[in-house]
N, C-alpha and C positions, 0 to 999 in steps of 0.2 A: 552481211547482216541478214536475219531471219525475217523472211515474210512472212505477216498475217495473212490470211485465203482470200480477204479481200482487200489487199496491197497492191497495186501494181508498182513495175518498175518503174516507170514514168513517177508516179511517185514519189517513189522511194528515191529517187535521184535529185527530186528537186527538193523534197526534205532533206538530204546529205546537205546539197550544194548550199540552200539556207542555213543550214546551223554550221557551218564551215564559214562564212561569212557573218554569221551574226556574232560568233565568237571568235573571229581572226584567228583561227587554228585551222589552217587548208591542211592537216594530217587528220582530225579529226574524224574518229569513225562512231556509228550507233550500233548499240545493240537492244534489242528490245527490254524493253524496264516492266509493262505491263498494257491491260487495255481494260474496259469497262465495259457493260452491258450497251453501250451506245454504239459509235462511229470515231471515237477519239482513240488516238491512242499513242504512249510515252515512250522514250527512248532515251537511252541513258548512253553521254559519251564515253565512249570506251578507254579512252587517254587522259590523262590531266591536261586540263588546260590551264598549263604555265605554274603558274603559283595560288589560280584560283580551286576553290575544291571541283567537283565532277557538277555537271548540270542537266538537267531534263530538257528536251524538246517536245512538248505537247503539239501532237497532229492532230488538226480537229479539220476533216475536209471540209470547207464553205459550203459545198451541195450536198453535205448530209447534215451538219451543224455547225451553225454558224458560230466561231468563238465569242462573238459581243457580248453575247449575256455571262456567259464565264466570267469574261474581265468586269462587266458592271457591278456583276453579284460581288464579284471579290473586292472591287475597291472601294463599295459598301461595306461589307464585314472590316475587310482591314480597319476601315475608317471609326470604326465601333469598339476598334480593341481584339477584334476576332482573330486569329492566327491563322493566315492563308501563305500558299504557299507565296514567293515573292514573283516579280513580274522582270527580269533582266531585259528581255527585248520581245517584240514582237511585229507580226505581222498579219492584218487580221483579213486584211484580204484574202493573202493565200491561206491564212486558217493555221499558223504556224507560231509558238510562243515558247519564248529559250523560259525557262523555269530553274529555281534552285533547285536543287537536290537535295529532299528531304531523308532519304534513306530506300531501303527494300524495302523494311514492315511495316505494314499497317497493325493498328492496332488488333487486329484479327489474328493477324499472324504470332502476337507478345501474347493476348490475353490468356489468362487463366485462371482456376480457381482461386490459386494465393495470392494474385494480382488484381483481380479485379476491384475489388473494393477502393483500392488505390489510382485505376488505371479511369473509371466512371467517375470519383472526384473531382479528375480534372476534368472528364468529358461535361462532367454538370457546371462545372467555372465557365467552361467556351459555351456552355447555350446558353447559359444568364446573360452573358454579353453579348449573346445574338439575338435573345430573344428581346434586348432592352432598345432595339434599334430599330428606333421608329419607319416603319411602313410607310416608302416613298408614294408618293402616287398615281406614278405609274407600274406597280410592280403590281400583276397580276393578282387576283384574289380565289381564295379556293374558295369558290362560289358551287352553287346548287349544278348549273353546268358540269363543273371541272371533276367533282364527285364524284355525280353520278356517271360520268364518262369515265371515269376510274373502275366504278365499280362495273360497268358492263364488261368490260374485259374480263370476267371471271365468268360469265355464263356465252360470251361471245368467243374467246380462245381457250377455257382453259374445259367448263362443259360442251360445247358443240362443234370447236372446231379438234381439241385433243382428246377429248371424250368419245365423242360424234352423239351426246344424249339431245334427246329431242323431250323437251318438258311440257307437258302438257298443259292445255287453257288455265286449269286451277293453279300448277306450281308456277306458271308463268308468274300470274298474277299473284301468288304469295310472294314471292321472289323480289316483284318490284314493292309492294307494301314492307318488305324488311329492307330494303334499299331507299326510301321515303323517309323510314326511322332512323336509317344511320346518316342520312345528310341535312335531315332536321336537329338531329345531336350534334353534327358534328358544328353546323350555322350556330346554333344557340350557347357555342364554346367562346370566351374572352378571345379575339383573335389579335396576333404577333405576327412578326417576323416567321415563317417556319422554311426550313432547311428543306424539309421533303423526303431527307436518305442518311437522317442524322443514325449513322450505326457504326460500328468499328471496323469496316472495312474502308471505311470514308473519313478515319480521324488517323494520323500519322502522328509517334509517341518521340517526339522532341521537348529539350529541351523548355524551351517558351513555351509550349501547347498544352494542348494535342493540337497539332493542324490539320484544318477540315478541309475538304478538298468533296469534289464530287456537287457545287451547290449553284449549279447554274438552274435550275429548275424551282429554286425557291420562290414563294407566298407569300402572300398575308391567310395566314391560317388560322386552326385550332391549337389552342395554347398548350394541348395535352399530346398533340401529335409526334413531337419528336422526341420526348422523353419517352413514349413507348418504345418508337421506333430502337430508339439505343437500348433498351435492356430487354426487346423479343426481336434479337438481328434476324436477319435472315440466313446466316449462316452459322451460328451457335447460340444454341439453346443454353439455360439456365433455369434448374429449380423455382419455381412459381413463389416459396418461401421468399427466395433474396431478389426477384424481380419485385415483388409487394413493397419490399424492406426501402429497395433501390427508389421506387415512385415515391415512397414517403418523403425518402431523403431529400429528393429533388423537390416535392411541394416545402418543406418547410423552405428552405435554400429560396426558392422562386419567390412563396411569401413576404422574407424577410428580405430579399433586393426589392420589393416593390412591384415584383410584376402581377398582373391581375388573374391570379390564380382563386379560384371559387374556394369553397370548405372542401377539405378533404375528401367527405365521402363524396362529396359532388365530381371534386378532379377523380378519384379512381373510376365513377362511372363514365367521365368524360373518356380519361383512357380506355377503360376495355372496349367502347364505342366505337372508338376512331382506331381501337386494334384491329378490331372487325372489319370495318372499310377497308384497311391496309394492306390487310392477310388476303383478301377476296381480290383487289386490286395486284398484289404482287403473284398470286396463282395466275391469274391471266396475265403478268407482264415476262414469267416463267415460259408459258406454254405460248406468247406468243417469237418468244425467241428463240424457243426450237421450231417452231411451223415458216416464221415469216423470214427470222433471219440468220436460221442454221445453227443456233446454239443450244443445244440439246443439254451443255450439263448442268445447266438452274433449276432442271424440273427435278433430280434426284432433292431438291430442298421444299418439293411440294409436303409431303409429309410433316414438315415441321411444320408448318404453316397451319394443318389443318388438327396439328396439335394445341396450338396456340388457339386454335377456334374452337374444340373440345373442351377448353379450358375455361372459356367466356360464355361460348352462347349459352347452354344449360342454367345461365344465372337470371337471363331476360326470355320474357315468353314472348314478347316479340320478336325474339330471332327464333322460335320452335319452328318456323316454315323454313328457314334455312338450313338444322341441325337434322330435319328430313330429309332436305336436297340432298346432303351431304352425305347422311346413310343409305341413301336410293340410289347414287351415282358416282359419287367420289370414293365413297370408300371401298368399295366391292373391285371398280380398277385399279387402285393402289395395292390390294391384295393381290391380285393376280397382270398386272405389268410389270414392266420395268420404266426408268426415263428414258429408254430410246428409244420409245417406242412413236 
């Protein structure tokens, strides 16, 4: 079996010896299936087991992430109608959870021009039924806090600690007054249920689905937050035409299930809003995982990100101290870097 850089054997023996036991097949070997921008990561049996199809082992170490909120978020969505992956056995102490086997692709890997229209259909079926599910009470709220903690990561890892720009007293302070506007916007949105990472690399093209996976991090949010999130992924772009098209699609849809989506023009500027948070938030969650935790290839997707923000800010003069930032310092090193740097 292939080790991750930060696998050890120890590890890697006592995930064999658990999913050898947890599926009564002592022949049973792994091989890697994938991993994520966290500390988790999946393995797919190499053998059939017996007469059932192949099945996933999710490692989620305890001392880097605990699985509990994984299985809580999931047997919430289940419980709604949501399509998550299924739960065969686990063990939450050790951080160890046998899963079905949904396949290789993610939706990332199917989507396409000729498909997409088809493939977001169904991605907008699973968030009407996630978004129609009532906000427990203790499930965290993306509060003024959790925002604007989002958003410093973008002048904390992605301008000063990958940049090295040092901003001066006035852009400081522009900086935070367009950070004020975007978590006033984003507070003042109908809030739901939100996903947090609703995109196609996080929905798997089954049958019953798409099944969403990736949703342990979920809110009580902005109502407009995940519908961006799926049609400006962060790893493929789409014509600004059919992502307009897509938002529409989704507000009549969300209207007519009853969820408390504002007028139109009101949700598209709720959207571009809470893009902006988003894109700022995932530059710094980019550059903080090439500095902090060695993975260097999410920064070659900074550029989209700050295309998606070329796209919006220009439309609000509240963000002109930002679209300065971004000409003063972002874009001058994207011209002349690379991501490994």
């Amino acid at each position: 079996m292939t080790l991750p850089p930060d696998d050890s054997h120890d590890r890697a023996a006592e995930r064999l010896a658990w999913a050898r036991a947890a599926t009564g097949n002592a022949g049973l070997e792994l091989v890697r299936a994938s991993t994520d921008a966290g500390f988790r990561s999946y393995w797919r049996a190499a053998t059939a087991l017996d007469d059932r199809a192949s099945v996933i082992v999710m490692d989620s170490p305890p001392d880097k992430e605990d699985v509990r909120p994984w299985l809580a978020i999931g047997e919430l969505l289940e419980g709604g109608g949501v399509r998550v992956p299924r739960v065969l056995a686990r063990d939450t102490d050790a951080g160890f959870l046998l899963l079905e086997d949904l396949g290789a692709d993610t939706y990332l890997h199917v989507i396409h021009a000729g498909n997409a229209d088809a493939l977001f259909d169904a991605a907008i079926d699973q968030l009407l039924r996630l978004q129609a599910i009532p906000c427990p009470p203790a499930l965290p709220a993306y509060d003024h806090a959790l925002l604007a903690r989002e958003l410093g990561l973008f002048d904390t890892w992605y301008l000063g600690r990958h940049l090295g720009a040092t901003l001066g007293c006035a852009e400081l302070e522009q900086l935070e007054a367009v950070y004020r506007f975007l978590v006033d916007a984003a507070l003042a949105q109908p809030q739901v249920l939100v996903h947090r990472d609703y995109m196609p690399r996080n929905l798997m093209p089954v049958d019953d689905g798409p099944a969403v996976l990736d949703f342990q991090d979920a809110v009580c949010g902005p109502i407009a937050y995940d519908a961006l999130s799926l049609f400006k992924d962060a790893f493929v772009s789409w014509p600004e035409s059919r992502v307009s098209d897509w938002l529409d699609q989704y507000h009549a849809r969300a209207a007519a299930a009853g969820l408390p989506v504002p007028s139109l023009a009101r949700f598209r500027r709720d959207a571009d809003l809470i893009g902006v948070q988003r894109h700022l938030k995932v530059i710094g969650i980019f550059a903080r995982l090439h500095h902090r935790d060695g993975k260097p290839k999410y920064l070659a997707d900074v550029p989209r990100f700050v295309g998606y923000l070329d796209e919006v800010v220009p439309r609000y003069p509240e963000l002109a101290p930002l679209g300065s930032i971004i000409d003063r310092h972002v874009r001058p090193a994207l011209a002349t870097s690379s991501p490994s740097q």
